[in-house]
FIKOLVEX-469582 format. One line per 4 residues: number of its first residue (from 1); for each residue x, y, z of N, C-alpha, C. Coordinates in pm, whole numbers. Each point is the difference from the previous one (the first is absolute). Layout:
NUM) X:Y:Z:X:Y:Z:X:Y:Z ~ ...
//
This chain:
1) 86:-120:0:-86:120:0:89:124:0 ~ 2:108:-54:29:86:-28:7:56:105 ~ 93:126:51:-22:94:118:-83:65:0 ~ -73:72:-69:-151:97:26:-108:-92:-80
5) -5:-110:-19:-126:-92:18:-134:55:105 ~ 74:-42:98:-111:43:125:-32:159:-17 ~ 69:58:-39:-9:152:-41:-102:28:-138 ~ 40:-68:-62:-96:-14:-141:-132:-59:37
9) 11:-76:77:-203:-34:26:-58:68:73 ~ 98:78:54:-123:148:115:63:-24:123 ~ 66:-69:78:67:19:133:155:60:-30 ~ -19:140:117:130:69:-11:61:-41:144
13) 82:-147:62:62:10:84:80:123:73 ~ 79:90:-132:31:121:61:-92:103:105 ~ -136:19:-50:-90:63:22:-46:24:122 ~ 1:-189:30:-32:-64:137:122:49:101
17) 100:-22:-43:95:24:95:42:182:36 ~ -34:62:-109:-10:113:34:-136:38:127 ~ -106:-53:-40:-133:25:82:62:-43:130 ~ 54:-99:49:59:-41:145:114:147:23
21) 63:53:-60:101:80:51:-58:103:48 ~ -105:29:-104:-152:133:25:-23:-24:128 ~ -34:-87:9:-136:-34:125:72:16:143 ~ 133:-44:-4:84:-59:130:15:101:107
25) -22:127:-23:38:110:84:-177:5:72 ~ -79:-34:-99:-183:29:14:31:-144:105 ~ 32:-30:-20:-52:-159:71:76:27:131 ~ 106:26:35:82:-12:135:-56:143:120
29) -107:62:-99:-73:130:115:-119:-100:5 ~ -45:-92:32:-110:-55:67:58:-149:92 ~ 120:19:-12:44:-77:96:-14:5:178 ~ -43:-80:18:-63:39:180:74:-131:80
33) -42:29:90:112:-89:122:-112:-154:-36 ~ 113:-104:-46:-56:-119:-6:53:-88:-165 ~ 46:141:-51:28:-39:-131:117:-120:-6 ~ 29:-75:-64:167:-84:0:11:-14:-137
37) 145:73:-60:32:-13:-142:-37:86:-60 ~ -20:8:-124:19:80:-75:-103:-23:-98 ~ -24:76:-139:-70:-85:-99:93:-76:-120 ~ -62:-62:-61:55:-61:-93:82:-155:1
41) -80:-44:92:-7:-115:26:-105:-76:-64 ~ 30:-159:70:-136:-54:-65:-148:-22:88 ~ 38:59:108:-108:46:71:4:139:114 ~ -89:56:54:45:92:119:-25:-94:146
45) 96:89:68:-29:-30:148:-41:76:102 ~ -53:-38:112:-94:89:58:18:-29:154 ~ 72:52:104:-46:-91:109:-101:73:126 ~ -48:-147:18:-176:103:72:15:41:133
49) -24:128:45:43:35:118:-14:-41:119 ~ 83:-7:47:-8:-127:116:-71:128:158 ~ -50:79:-14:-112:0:109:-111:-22:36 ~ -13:-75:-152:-217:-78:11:49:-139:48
53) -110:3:87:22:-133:50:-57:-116:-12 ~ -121:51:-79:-96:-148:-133:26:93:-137 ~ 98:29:-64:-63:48:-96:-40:-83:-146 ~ -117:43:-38:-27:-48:-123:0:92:-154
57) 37:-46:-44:50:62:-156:-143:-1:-77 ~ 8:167:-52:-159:-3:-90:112:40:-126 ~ -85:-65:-105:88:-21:-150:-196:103:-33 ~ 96:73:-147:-133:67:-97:93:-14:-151
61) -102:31:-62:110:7:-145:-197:91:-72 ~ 69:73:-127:-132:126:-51:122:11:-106 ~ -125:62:-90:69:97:-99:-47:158:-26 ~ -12:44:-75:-63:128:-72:-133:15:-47
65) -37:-146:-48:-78:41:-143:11:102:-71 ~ -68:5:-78:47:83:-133:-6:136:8 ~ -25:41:134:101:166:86:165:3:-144 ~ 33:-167:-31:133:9:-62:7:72:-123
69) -134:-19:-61:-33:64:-128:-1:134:-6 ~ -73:31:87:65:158:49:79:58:4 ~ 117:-79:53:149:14:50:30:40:-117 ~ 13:-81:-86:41:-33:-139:-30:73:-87
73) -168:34:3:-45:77:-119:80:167:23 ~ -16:25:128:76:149:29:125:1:55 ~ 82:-106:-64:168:4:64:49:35:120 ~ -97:-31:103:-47:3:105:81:-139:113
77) 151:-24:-42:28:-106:119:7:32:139 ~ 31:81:9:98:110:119:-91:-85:158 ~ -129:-21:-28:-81:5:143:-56:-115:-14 ~ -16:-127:-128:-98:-98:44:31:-140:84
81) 186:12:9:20:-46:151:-2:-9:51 ~ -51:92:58:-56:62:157:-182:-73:-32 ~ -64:18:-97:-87:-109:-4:14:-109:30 ~ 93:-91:-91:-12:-114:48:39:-47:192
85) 108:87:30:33:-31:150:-111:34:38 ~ -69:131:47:-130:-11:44:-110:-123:-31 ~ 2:2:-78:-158:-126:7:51:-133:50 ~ 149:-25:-1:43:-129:114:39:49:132
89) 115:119:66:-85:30:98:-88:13:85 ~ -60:114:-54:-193:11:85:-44:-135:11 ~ 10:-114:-91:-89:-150:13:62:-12:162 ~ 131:-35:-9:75:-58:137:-24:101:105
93) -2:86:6:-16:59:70:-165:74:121 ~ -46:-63:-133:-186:-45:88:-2:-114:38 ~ 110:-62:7:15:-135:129:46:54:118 ~ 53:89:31:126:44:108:125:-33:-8
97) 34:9:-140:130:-39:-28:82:105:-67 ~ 123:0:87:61:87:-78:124:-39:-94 ~ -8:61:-102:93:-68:-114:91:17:-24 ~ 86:-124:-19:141:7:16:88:4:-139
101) -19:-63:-109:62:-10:-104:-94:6:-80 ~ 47:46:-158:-80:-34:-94:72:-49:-161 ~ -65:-27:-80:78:-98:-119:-114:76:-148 ~ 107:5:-73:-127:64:-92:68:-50:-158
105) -107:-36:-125:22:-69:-112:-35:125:-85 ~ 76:22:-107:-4:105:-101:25:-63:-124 ~ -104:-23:-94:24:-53:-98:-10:84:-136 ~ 29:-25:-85:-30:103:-137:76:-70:-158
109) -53:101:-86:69:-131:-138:100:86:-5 ~ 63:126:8:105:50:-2:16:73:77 ~ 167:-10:79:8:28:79:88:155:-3 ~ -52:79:54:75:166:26:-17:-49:123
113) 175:80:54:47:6:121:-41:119:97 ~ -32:125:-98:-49:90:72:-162:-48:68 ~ -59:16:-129:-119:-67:92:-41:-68:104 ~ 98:-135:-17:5:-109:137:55:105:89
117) 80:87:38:58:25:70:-91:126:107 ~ -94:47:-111:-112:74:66:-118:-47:58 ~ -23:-105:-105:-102:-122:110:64:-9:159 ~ 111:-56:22:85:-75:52:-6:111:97
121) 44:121:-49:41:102:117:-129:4:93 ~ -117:-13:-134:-152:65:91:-23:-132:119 ~ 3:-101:-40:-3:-144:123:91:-4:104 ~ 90:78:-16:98:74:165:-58:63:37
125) -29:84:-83:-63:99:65:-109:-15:121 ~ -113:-106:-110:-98:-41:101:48:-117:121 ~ 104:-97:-11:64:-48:110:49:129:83 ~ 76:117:4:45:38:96:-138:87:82
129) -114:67:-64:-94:-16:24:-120:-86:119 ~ 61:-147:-41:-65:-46:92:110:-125:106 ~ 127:62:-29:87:-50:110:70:-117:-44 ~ -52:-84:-141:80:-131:-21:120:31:-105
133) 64:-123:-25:120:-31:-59:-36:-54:-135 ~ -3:35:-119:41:0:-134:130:-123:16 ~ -18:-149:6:99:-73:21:61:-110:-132 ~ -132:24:-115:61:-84:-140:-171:27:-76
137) 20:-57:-149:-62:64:-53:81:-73:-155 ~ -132:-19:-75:-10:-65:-201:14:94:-60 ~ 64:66:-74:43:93:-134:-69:-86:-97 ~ -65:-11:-116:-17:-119:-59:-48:76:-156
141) 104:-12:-107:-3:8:-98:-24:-79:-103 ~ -146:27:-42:-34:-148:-60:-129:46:-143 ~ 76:35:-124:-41:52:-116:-55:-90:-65 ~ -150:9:-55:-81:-47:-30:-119:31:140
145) -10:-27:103:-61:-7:93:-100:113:4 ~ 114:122:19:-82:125:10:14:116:-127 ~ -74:53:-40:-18:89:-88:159:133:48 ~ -12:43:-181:118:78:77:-37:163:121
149) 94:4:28:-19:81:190:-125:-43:96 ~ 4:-112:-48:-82:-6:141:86:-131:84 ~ -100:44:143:105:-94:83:-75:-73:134 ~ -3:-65:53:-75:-79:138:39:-12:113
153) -62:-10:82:60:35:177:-52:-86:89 ~ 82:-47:40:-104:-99:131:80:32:111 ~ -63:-5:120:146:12:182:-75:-110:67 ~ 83:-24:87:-36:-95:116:101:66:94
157) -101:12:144:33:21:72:21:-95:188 ~ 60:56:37:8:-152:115:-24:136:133 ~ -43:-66:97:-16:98:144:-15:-84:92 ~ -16:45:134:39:-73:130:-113:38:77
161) -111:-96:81:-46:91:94:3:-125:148 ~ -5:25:111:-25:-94:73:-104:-44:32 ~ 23:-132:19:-142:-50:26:-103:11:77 ~ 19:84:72:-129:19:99:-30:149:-31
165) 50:56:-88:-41:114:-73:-38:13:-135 ~ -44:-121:-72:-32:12:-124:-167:67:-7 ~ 22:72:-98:-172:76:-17:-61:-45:-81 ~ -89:-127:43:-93:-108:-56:-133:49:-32
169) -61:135:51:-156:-28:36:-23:-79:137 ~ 29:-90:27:-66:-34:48:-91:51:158 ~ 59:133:45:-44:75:99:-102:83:-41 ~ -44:58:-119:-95:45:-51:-89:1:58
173) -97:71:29:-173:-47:50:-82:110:-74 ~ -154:-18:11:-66:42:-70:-31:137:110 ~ 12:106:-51:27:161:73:118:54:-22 ~ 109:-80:-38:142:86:-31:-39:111:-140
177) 123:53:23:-35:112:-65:90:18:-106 ~ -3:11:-122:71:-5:-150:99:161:-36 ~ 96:13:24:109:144:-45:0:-45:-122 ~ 50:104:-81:66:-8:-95:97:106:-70
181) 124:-34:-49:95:29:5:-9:85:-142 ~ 104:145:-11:-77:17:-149:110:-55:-74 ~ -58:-5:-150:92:-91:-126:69:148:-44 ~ 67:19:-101:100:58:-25:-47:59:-183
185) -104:-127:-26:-56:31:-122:-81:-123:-16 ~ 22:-45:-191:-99:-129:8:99:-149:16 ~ 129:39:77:108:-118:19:47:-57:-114 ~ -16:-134:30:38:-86:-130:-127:-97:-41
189) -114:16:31:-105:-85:-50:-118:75:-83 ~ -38:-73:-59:-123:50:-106:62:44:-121 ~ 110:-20:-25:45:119:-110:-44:-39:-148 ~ -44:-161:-52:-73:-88:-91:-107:146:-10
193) -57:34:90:-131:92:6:35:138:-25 ~ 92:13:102:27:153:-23:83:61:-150 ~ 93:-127:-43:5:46:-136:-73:-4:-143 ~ -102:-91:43:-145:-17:-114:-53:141:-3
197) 3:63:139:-94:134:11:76:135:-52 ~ 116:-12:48:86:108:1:80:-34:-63 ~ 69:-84:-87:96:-5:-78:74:65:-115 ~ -167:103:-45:33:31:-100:29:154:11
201) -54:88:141:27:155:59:161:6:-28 ~ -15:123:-5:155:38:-15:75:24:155 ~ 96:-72:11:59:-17:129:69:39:64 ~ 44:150:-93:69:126:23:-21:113:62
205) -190:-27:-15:-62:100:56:-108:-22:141 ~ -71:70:66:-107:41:79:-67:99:-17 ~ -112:-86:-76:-111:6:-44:-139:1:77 ~ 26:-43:123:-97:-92:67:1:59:149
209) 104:100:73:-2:45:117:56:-132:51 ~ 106:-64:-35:88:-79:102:94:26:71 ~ 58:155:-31:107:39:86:151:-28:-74 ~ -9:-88:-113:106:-5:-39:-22:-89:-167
213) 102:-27:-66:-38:-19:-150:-14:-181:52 ~ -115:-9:-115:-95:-150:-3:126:-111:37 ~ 118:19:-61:87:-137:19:60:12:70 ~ 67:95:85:43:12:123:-97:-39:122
217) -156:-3:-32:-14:-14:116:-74:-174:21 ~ 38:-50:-166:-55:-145:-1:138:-69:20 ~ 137:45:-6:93:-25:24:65:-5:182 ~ -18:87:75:-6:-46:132:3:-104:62
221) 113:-24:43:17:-163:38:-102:-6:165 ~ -46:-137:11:-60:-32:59:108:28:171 ~ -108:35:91:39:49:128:28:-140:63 ~ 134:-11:68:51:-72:99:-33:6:152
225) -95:-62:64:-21:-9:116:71:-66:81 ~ 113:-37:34:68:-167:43:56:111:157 ~ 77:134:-19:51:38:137:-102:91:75 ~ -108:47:-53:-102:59:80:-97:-68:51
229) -26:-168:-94:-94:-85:81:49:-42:96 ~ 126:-78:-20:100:-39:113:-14:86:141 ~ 11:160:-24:-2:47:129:-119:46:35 ~ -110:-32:-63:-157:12:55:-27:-127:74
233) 57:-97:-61:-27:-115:68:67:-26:133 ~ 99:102:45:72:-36:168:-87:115:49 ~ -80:76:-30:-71:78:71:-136:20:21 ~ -91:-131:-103:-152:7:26:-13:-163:-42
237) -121:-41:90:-33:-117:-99:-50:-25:-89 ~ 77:-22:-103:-105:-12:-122:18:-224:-42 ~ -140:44:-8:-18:-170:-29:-3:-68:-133 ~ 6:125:-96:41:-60:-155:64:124:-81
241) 24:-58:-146:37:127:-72:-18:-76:-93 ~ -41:119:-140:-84:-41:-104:121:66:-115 ~ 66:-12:-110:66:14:-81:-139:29:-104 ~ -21:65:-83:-95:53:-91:69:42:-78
245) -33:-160:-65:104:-34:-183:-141:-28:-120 ~ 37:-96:-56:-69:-11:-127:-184:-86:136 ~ -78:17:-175:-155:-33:153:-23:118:118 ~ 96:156:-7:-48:116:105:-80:-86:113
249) -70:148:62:-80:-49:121:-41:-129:69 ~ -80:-34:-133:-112:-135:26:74:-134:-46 ~ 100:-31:-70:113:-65:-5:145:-80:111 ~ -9:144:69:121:-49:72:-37:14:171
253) -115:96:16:-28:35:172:-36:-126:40 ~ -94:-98:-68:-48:-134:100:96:-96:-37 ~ 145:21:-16:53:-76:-25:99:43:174 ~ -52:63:71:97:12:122:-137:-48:104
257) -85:2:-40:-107:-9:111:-13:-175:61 ~ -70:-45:89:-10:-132:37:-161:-26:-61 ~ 5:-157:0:-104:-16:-69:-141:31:131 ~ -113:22:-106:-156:73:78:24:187:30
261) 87:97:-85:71:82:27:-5:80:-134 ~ -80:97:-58:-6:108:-78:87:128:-33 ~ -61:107:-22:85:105:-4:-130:95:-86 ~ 23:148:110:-114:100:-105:113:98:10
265) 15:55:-106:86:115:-12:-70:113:-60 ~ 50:133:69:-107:92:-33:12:113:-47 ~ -51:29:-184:46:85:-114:-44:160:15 ~ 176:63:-25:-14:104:62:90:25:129
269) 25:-129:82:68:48:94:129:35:31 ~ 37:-5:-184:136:25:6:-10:47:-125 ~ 134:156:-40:-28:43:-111:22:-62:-142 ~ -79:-20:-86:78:-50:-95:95:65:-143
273) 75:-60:6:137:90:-112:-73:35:-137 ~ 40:74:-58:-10:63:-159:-38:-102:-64 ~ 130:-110:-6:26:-85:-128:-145:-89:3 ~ -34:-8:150:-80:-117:8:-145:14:-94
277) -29:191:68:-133:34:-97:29:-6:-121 ~ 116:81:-76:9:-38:-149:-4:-152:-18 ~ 18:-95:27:-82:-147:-53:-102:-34:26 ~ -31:8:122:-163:49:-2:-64:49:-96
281) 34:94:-75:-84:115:-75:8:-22:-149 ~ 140:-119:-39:39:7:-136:-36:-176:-41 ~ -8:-32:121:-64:-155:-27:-156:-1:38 ~ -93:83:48:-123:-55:94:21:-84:44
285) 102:-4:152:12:-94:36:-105:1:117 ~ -61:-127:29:-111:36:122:110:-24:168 ~ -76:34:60:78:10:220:73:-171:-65 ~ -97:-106:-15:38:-85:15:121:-83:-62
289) 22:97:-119:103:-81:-104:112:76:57 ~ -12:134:77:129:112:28:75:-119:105 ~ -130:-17:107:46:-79:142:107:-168:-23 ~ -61:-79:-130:5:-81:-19:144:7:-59
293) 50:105:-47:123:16:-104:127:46:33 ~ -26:173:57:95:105:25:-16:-21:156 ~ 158:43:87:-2:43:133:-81:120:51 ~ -54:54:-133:-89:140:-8:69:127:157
297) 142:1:-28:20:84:92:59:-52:175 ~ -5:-181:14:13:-32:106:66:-122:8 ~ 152:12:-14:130:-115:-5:-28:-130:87 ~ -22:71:142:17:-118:88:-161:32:111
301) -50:-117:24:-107:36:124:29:-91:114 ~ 33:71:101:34:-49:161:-127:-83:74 ~ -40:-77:57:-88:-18:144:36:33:75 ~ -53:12:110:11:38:160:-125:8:68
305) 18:-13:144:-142:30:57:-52:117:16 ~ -111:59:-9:-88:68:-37:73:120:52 ~ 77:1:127:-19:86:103:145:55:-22 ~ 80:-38:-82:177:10:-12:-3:83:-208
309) -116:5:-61:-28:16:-100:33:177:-11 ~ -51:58:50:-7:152:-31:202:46:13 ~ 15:-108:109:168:67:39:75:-64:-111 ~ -37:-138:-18:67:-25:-157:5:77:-96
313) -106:63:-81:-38:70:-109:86:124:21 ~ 8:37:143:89:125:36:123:-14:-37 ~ 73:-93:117:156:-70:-71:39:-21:-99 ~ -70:-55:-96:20:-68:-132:-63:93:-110
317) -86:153:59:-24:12:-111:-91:-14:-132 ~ -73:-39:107:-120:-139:-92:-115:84:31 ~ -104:-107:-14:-175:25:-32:-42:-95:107 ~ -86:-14:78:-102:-87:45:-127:-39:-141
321) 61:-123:-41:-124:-2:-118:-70:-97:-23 ~ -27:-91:92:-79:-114:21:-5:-86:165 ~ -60:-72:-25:-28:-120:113:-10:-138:-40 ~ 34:-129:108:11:-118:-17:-155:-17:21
325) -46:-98:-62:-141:-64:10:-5:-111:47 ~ -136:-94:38:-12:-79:4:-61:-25:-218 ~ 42:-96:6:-52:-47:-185:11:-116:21 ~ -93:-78:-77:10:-163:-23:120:-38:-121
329) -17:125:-95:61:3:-145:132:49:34 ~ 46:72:112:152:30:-29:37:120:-60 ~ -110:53:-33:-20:120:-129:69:170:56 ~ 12:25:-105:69:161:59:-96:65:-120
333) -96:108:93:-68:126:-86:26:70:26 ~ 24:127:-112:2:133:34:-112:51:-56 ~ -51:90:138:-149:62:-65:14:102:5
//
């Protein structure tokens, strides 16, 4: 075989090895006490801090969805790393876990080093963000696969919580009281929707009273909760936490509740953002398809008992915007 064989069918080994030299300075600022080695091995190492004394390991792994198309369509890498760490994050972290390392796959049919290297920077970013270690990670150049400039993202993340502190639900009762945390925009979910509706506005401008031009503000990487839940949680009890990803409201809230255990959440009690009414207004979308889809304005929703609720919303910032039910169905409404 010839020396640029592998070069002639679409893999630039050079390319790759340049992207590791990029990255290496991005990668060693999310290094935190626990790390061992280096990257560029054939695996990372991690060692788990030895002051939990059951601890159990919560694993997540997420991607983008097609938030990437976005990325892409408006040369837009700089921030959707910080997507992907967020949506594995926040998962682990509505256990009571806080996260220790993370691993992330970047694939594409051709590979630019700058690019990877701005992805790459933005997924430090969101590790130093939420306190973990950037410890290894797939470059993966593979032509035919993907159309040219475009590219794919997956993370997995690993976290620690102890065992007699994991946040199961299962303390829940019917009278607790529902916070919610605000989102930052429309995150990383719905975007199948939000770019059917809006795909075709010009994304340069504000048009619409959003405060800022249309793709900057569909571009906003999704908000990291991992060190402010962490320290709400040594100072109130909260008996669950709700991550509000793809399925919004009515999707993901009875997924923290115990079974015979509802949820009414109540519209209005928290403001909702620009972007959210412009889809509203450019899709007819009805309450129910908004609730069912978009975070409509509300990242994360806390429990607690009824009576610890108003000082939460204070601390954190939040809304009082629902209550636990009794339900046979499990169901979460917002009326």
């Amino acid at each position: 075989m010839k020396k640029d064989a592998y070069r002639d069918a679409g893999v630039d080994i050079d390319a790759g090895d340049e992207v590791v030299d990029r990255i290496t300075p991005h990668v060693k600022s999310t290094h935190r006490d626990g790390v061992v080695g280096t990257i560029g091995g054939f695996g990372g190492f991690f060692q788990v801090p030895t002051h939990y004394k059951e601890p159990l390991l919560v694993a997540g792994t997420d991607g983008v969805g097609t938030k990437l198309l976005l990325a892409q369509q408006l040369g837009r890498p700089e921030t959707i790393g910080i997507d992907l760490v967020a949506m594995c994050v926040n998962d682990v972290a509505v256990c009571g876990a806080e996260p220790l390392f993370f691993l992330d796959y970047f694939a594409t049919g051709k590979l630019d080093p700058a690019e990877a290297e701005a992805v790459i920077a933005g997924i430090c970013e969101g590790c130093r963000q939420a306190g973990c270690a950037l410890i290894g990670g797939e470059t993966a150049e593979m032509p035919g696969m993907y159309a040219p400039r475009h590219y794919d993202l997956a993370g997995f993340c690993v976290g620690v919580v102890e065992k007699s502190q994991v946040m199961d639900g299962k303390s829940i009762q019917a009278g607790d009281a529902l916070v919610g945390l605000p989102s930052s925009g429309v995150h990383s979910n719905g975007y199948s929707l939000v770019r059917k509706l809006l795909g075709e506005l010009p994304m340069d401008r504000d048009d619409w009273e959003l405060g800022a031009p249309l793709g900057e503000v569909l571009m906003r990487p999704t908000r990291i909760y991992v060190k402010e839940l962490l320290a709400l949680r040594s100072r109130f009890p909260l008996g669950g936490a709700v991550h509000i990803t793809g399925g919004g409201f009515t999707g993901n809230v009875p997924r923290v509740l115990p079974k015979g255990l509802g949820a009414v959440m109540d519209k209005g009690s928290w403001p909702e953002l620009p972007i959210f009414r412009l889809l509203r207004e450019m899709g007819g979308l009805s309450n129910d398809e908004m609730f069912q889809t978009f975070n409509c304005g509300l990242g994360m929703i806390l429990v607690i008992p009824v009576e610890q609720a108003v000082a939460l919303a204070a601390a954190a910032g939040g809304y009082v915007v629902g209550r636990v039910v009794d339900d046979t169905d499990g169901a979460c409404v917002v009326r």
